[in-house]
ChimeraX commands (.cxc) that place a marker at each C-alpha (Angstrom):
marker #1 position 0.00,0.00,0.00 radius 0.5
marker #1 position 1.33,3.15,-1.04 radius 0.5
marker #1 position 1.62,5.82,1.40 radius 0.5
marker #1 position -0.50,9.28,1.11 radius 0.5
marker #1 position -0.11,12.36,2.38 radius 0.5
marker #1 position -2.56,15.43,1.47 radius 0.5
marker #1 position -0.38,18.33,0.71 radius 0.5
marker #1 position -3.27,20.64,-0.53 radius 0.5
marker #1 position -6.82,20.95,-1.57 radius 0.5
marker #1 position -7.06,17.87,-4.30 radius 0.5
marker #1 position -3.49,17.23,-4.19 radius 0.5
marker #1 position -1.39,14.53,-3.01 radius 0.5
marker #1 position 1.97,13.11,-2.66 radius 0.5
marker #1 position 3.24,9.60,-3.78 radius 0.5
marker #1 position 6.69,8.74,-3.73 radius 0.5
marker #1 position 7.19,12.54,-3.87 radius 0.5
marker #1 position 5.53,13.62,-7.36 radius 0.5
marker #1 position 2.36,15.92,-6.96 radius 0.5
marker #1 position -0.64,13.94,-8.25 radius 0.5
marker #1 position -4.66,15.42,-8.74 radius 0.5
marker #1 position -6.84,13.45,-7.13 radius 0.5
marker #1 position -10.01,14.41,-8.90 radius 0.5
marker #1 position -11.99,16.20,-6.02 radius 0.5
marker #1 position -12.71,20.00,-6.62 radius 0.5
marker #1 position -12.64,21.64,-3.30 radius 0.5
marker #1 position -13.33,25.66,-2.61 radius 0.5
marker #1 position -12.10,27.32,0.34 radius 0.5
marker #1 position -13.94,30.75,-0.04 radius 0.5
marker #1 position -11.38,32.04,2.68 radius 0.5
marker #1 position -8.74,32.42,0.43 radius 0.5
marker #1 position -10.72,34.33,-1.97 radius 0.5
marker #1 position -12.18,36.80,0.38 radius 0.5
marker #1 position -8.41,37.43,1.99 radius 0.5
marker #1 position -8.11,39.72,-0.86 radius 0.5
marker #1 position -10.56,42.33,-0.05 radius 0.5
marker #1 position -7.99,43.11,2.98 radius 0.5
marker #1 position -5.43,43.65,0.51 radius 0.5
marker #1 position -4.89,47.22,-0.07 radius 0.5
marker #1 position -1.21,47.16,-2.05 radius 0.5
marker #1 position -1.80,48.90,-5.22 radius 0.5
marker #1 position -0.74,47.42,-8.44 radius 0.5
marker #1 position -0.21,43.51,-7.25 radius 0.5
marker #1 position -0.34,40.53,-9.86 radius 0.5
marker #1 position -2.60,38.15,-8.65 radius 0.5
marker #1 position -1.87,34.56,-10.15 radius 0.5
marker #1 position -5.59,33.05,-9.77 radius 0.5
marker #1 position -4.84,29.65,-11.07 radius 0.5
marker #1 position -2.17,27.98,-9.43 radius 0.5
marker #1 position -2.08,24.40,-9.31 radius 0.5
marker #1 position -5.83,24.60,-10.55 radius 0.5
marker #1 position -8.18,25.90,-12.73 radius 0.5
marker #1 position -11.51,28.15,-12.11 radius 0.5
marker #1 position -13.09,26.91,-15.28 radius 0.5
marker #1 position -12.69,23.43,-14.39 radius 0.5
marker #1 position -16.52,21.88,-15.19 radius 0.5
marker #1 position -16.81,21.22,-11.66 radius 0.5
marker #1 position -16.76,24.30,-10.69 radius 0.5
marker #1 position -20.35,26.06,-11.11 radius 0.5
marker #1 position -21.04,29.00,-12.53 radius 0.5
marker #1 position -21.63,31.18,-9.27 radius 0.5
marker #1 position -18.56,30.25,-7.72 radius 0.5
marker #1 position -16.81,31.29,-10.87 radius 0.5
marker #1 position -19.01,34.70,-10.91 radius 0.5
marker #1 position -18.16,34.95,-6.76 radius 0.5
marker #1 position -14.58,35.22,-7.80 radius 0.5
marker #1 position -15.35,37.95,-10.47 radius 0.5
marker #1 position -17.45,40.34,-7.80 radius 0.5
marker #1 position -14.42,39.83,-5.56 radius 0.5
marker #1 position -12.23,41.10,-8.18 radius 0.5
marker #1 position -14.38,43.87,-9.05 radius 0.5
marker #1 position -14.29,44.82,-5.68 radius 0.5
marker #1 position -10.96,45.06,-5.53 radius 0.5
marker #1 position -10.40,46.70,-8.26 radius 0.5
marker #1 position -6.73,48.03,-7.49 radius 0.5
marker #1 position -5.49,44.48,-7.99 radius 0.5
marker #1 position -4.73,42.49,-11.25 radius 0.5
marker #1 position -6.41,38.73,-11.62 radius 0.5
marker #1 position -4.56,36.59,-14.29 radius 0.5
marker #1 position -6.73,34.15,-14.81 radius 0.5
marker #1 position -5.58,31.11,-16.81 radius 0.5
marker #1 position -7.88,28.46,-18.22 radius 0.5
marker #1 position -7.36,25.33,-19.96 radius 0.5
marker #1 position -11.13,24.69,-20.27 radius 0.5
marker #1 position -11.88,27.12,-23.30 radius 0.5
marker #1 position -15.10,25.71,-24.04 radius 0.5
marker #1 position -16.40,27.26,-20.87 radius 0.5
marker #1 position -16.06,30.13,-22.04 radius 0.5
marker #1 position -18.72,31.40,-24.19 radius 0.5
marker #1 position -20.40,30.81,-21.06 radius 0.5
marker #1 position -18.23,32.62,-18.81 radius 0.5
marker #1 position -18.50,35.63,-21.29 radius 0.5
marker #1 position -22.46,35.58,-21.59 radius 0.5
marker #1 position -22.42,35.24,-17.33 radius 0.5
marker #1 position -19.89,38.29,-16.99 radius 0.5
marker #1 position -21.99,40.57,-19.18 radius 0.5
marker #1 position -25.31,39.58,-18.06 radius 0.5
marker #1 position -24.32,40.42,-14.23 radius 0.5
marker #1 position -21.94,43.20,-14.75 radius 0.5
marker #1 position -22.55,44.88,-18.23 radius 0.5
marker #1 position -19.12,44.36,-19.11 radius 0.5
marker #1 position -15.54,42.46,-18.11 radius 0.5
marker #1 position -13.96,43.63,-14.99 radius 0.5
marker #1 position -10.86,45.76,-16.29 radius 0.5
marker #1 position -8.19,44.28,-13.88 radius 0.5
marker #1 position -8.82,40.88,-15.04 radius 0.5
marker #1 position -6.47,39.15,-17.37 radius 0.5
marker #1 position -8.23,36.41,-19.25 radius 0.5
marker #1 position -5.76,33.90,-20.49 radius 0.5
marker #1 position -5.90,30.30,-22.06 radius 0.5
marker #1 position -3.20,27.32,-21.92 radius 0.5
marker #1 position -1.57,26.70,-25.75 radius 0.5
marker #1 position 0.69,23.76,-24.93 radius 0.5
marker #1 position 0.57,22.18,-28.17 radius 0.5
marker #1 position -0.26,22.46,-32.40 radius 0.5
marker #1 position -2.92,20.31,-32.21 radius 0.5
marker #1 position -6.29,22.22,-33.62 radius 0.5
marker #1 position -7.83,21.04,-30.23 radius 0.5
marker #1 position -5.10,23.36,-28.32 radius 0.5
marker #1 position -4.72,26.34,-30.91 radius 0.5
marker #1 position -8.76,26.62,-31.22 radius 0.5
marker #1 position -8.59,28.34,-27.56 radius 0.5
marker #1 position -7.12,31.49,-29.32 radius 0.5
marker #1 position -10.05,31.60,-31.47 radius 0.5
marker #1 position -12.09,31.15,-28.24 radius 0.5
marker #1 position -10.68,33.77,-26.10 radius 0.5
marker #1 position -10.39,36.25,-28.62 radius 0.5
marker #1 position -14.85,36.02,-29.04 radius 0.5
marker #1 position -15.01,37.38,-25.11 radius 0.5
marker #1 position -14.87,40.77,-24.38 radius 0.5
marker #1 position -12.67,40.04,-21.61 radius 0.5
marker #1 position -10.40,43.33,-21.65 radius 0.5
marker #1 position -6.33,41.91,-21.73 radius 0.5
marker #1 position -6.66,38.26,-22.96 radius 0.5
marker #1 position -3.55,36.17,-22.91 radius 0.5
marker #1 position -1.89,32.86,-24.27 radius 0.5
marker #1 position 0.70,30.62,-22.55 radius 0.5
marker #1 position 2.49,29.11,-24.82 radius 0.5
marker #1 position 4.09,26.77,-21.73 radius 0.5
marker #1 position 4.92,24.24,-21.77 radius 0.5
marker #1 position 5.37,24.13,-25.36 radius 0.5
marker #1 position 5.58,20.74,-26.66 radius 0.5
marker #1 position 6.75,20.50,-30.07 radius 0.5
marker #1 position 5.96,17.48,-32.74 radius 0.5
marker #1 position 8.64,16.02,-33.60 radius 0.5
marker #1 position 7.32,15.00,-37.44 radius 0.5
marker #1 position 6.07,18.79,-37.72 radius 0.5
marker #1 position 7.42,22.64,-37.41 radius 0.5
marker #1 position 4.55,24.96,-35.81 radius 0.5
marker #1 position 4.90,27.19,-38.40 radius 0.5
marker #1 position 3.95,24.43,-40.82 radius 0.5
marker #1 position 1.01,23.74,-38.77 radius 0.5
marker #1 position -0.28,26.90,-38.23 radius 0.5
marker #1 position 1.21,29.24,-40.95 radius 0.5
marker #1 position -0.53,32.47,-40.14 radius 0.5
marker #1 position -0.28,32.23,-35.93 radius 0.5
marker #1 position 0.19,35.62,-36.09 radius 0.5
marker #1 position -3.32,36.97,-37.61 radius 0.5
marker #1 position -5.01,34.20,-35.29 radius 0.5
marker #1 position -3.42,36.32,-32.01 radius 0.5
marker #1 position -4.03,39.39,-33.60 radius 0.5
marker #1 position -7.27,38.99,-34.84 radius 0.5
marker #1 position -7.84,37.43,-31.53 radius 0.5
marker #1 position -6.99,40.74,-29.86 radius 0.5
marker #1 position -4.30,38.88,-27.69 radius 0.5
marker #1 position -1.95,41.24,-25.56 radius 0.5
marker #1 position 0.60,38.87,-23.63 radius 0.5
marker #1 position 2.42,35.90,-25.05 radius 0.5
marker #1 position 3.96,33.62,-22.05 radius 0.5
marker #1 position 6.75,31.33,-23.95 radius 0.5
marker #1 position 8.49,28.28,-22.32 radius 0.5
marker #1 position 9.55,24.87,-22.61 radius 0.5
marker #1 position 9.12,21.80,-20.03 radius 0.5
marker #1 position 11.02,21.54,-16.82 radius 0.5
marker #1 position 11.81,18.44,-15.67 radius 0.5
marker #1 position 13.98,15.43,-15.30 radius 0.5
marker #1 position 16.56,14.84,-18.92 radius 0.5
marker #1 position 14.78,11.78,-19.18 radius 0.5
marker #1 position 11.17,12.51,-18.84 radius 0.5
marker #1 position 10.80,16.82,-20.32 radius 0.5
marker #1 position 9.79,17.03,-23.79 radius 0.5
marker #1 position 11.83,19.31,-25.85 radius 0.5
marker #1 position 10.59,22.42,-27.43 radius 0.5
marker #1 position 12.06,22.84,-30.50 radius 0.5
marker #1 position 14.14,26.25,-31.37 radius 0.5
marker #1 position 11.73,26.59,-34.65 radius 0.5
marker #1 position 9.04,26.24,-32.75 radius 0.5
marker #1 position 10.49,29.24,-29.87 radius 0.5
marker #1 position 11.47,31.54,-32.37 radius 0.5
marker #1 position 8.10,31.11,-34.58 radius 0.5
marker #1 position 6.12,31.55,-31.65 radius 0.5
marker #1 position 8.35,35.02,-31.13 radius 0.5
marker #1 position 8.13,36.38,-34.39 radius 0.5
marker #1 position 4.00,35.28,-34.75 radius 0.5
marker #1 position 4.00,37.27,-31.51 radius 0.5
marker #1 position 5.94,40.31,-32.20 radius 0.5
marker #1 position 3.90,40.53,-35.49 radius 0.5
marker #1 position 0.65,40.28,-34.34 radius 0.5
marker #1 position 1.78,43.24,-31.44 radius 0.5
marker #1 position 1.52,41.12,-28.53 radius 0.5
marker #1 position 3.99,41.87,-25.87 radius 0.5
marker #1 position 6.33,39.15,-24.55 radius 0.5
marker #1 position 7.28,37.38,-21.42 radius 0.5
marker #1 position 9.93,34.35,-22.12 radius 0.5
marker #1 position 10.10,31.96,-18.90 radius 0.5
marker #1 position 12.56,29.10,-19.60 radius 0.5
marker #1 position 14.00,27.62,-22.53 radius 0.5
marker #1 position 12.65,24.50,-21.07 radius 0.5
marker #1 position 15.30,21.52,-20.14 radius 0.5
marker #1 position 15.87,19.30,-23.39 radius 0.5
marker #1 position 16.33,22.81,-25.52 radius 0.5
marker #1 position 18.59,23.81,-23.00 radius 0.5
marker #1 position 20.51,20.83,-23.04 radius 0.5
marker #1 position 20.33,21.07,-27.25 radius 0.5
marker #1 position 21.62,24.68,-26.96 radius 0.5
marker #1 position 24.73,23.70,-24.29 radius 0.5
marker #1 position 23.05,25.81,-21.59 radius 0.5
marker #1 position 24.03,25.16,-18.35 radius 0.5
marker #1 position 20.97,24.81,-16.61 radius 0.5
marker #1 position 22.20,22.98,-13.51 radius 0.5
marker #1 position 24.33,26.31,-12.56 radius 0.5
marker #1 position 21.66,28.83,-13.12 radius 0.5
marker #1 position 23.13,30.25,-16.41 radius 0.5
marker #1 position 19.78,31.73,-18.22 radius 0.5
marker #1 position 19.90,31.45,-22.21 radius 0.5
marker #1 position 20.15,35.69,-22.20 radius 0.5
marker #1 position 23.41,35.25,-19.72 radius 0.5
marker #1 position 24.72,32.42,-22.15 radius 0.5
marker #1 position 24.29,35.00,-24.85 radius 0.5
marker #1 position 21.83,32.99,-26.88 radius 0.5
marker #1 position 18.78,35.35,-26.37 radius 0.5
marker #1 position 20.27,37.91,-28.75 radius 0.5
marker #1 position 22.51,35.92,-31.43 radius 0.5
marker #1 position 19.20,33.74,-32.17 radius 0.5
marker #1 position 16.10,35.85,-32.08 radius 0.5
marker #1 position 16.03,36.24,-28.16 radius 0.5
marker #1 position 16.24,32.55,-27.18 radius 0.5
marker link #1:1,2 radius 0.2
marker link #1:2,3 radius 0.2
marker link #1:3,4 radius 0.2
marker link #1:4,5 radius 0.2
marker link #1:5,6 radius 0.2
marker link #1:6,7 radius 0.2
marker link #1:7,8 radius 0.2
marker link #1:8,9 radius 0.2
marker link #1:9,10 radius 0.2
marker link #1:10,11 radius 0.2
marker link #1:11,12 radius 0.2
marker link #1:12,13 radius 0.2
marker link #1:13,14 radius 0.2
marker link #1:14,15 radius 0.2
marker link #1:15,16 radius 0.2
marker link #1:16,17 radius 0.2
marker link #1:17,18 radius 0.2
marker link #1:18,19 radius 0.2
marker link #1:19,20 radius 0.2
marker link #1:20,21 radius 0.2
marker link #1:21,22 radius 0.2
marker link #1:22,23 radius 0.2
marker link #1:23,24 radius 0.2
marker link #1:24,25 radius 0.2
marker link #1:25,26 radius 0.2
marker link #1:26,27 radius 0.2
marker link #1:27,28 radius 0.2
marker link #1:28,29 radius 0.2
marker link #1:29,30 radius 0.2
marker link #1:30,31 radius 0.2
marker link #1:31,32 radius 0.2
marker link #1:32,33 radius 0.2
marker link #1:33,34 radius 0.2
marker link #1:34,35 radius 0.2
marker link #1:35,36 radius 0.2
marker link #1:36,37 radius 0.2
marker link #1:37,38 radius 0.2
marker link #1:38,39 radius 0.2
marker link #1:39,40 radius 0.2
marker link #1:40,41 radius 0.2
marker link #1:41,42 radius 0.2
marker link #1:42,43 radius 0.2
marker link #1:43,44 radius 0.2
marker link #1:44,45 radius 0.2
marker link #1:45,46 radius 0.2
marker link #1:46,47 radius 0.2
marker link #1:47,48 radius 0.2
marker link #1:48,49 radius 0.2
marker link #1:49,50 radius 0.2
marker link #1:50,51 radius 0.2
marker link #1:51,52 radius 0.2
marker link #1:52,53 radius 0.2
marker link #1:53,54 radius 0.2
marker link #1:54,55 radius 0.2
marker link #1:55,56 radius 0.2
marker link #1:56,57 radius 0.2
marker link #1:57,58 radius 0.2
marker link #1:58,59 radius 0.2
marker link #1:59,60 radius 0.2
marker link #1:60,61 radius 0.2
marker link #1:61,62 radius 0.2
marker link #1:62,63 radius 0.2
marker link #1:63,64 radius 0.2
marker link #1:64,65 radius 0.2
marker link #1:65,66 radius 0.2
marker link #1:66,67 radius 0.2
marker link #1:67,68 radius 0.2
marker link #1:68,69 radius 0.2
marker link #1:69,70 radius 0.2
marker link #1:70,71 radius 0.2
marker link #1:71,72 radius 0.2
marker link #1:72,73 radius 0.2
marker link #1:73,74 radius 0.2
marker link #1:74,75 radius 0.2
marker link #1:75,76 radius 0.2
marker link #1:76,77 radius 0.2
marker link #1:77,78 radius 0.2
marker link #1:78,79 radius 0.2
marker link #1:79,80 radius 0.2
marker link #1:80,81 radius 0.2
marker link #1:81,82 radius 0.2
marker link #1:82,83 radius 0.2
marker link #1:83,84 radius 0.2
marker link #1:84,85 radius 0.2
marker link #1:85,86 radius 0.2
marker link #1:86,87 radius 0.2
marker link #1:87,88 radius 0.2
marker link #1:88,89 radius 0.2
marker link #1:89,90 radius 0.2
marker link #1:90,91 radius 0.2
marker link #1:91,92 radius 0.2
marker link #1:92,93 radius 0.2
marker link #1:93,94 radius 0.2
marker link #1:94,95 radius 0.2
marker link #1:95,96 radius 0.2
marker link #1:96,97 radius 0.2
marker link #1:97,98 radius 0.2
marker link #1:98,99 radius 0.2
marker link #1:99,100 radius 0.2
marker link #1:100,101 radius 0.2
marker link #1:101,102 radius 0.2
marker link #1:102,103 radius 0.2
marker link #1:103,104 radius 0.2
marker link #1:104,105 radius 0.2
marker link #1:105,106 radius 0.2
marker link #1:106,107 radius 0.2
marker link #1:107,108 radius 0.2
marker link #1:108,109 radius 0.2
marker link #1:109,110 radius 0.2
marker link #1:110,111 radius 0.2
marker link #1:111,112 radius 0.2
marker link #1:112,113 radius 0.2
marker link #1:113,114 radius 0.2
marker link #1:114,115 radius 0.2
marker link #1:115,116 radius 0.2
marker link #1:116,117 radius 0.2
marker link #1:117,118 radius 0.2
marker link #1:118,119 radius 0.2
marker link #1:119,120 radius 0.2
marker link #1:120,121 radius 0.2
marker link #1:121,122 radius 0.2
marker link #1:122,123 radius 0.2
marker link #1:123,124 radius 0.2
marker link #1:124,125 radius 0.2
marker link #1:125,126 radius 0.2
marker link #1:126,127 radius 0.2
marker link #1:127,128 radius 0.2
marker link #1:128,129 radius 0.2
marker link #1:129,130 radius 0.2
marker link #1:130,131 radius 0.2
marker link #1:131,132 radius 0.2
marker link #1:132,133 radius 0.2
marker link #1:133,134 radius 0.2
marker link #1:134,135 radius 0.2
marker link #1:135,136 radius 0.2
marker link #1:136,137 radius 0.2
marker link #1:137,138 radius 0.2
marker link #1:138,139 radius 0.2
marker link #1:139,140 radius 0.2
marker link #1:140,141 radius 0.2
marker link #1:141,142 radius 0.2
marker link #1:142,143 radius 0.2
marker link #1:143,144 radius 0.2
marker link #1:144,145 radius 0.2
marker link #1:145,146 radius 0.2
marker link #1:146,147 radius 0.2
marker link #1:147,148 radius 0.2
marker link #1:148,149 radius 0.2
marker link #1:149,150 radius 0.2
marker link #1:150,151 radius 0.2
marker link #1:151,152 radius 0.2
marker link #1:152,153 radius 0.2
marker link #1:153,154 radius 0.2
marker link #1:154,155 radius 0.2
marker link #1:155,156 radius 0.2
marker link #1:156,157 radius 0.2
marker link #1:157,158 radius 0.2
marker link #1:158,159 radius 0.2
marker link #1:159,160 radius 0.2
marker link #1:160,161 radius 0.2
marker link #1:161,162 radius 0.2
marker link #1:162,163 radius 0.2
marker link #1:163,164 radius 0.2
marker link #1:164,165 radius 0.2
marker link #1:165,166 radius 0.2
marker link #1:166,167 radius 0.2
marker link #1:167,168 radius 0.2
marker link #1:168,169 radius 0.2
marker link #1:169,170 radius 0.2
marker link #1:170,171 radius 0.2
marker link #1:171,172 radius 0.2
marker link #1:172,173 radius 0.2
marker link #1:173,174 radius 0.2
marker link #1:174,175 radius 0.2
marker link #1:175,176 radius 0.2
marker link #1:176,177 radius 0.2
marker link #1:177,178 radius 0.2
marker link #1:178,179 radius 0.2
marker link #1:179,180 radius 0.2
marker link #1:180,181 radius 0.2
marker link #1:181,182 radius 0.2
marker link #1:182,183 radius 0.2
marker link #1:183,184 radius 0.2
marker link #1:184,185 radius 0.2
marker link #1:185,186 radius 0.2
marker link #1:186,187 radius 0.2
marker link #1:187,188 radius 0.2
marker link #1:188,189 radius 0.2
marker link #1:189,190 radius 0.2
marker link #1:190,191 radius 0.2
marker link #1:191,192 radius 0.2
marker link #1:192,193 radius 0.2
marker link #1:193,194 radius 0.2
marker link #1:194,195 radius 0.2
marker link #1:195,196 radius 0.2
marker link #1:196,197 radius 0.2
marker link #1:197,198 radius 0.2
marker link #1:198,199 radius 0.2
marker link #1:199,200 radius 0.2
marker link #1:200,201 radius 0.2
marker link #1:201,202 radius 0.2
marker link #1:202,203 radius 0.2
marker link #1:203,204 radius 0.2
marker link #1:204,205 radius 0.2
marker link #1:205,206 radius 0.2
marker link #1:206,207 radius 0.2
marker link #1:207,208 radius 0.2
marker link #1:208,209 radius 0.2
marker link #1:209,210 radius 0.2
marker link #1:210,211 radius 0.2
marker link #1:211,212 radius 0.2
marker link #1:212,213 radius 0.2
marker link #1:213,214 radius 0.2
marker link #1:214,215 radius 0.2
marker link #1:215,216 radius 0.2
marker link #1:216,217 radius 0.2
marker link #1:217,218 radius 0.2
marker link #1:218,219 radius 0.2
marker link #1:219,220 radius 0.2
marker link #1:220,221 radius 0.2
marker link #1:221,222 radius 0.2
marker link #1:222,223 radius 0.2
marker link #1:223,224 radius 0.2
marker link #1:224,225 radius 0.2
marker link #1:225,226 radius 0.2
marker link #1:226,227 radius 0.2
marker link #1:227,228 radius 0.2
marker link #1:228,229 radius 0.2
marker link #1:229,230 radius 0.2
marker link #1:230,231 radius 0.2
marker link #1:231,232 radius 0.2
marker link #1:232,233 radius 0.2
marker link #1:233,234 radius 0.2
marker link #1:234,235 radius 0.2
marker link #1:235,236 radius 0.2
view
């Protein structure tokens, strides 16, 4: 019998690795702590280790959330979903309470992949009237028998058209043996799309296969813009 201890709401340990245990639990508390924050200007991260639009999460306690961030309204809520067929639904609930998307909420959706399944999201997000919509490109997992760009030729007039402000970029963490690699075609498509279609940037890791591709020295801390690779090959 494997030994289990509960590390967090829904969360587990075993043998070490972090593992979901299917059961959606809300602790209002932690939601409500924010309408004692008064520091002007924080990022809130909403959806760590989790994810509001989850299907078992109704629709009022999804709403809750929004009146607490339109109360306090001197915060900013990234919200990050990988769910984007909730939200049509999420949209049509915002406006019919509210009139319109609080303005210090950052609507974003999780792009791991090429697959029309992952890179429909875009589409999605860009229909709501959510006011600075997002992508996270991380982890980005390339396919190995196909270049993004091939894939998806004209990324770049699906996140503009989309009306998408941020792009996250980043490979997989992990272990040599078990992190997927994203490709350096893939990286630097993803940039340029980006920087065409006018969305700023945020680049978080090259990820730990490109890394060990590009001779970074990830085990020492050396970031690809220390190693000097950000600039001689399109920032990464």
């Amino acid at each position: 019998m494997i030994q289990k201890t509960a590390l967090r709401d829904g969360v587990e340990e075993e043998k070490q690795e972090l593992r979901f245990t299917g059961r959606i639990l809300f602790n209002p508390a932690k939601m409500y702590q924010f309408l004692r924050n008064n520091a002007p200007g924080n990022l809130v991260f909403v959806d760590e280790f989790s994810d509001l639009l989850h299907t078992a999460v109704p629709m009022d306690v999804i709403l809750e959330h929004f009146r607490v961030f339109r109360e306090v309204f001197w915060l900013q809520f990234q919200v990050l979903t990988k769910r984007a067929h909730r939200l049509n639904g999420l949209n049509a609930a915002v406006i019919k309470e509210f009139g319109e998307w609080p303005q210090n909420v950052w609507m974003g959706v999780s792009v791991c992949t090429q697959a029309k399944g992952e890179l429909y999201k875009i589409a999605a997000l860009g229909k709501t009237q959510a006011r600075i919509k997002w992508v996270s490109f991380e982890p980005w997992l390339s396919d190995p028998e196909m270049a993004l760009e091939e894939a998806c030729p004209n990324l770049a007039g699906l996140l503009g058209e989309s009306g998408i402000a941020w792009s996250v970029i980043g490979g997989e963490s992990g272990s040599k043996k078990e992190s997927r690699l994203m490709s350096l075609e893939d990286a630097q498509y993803l940039f340029s799309s980006s920087e065409r279609a006018g969305c700023k940037l945020h680049f978080k890791q090259l990820g730990t296969k490109l890394a060990i591709n590009l001779g970074v020295l990830w085990e020492l801390g050396i970031t690809a813009q220390r190693a000097g690779i950000w600039n001689r090959s399109r920032r990464i």
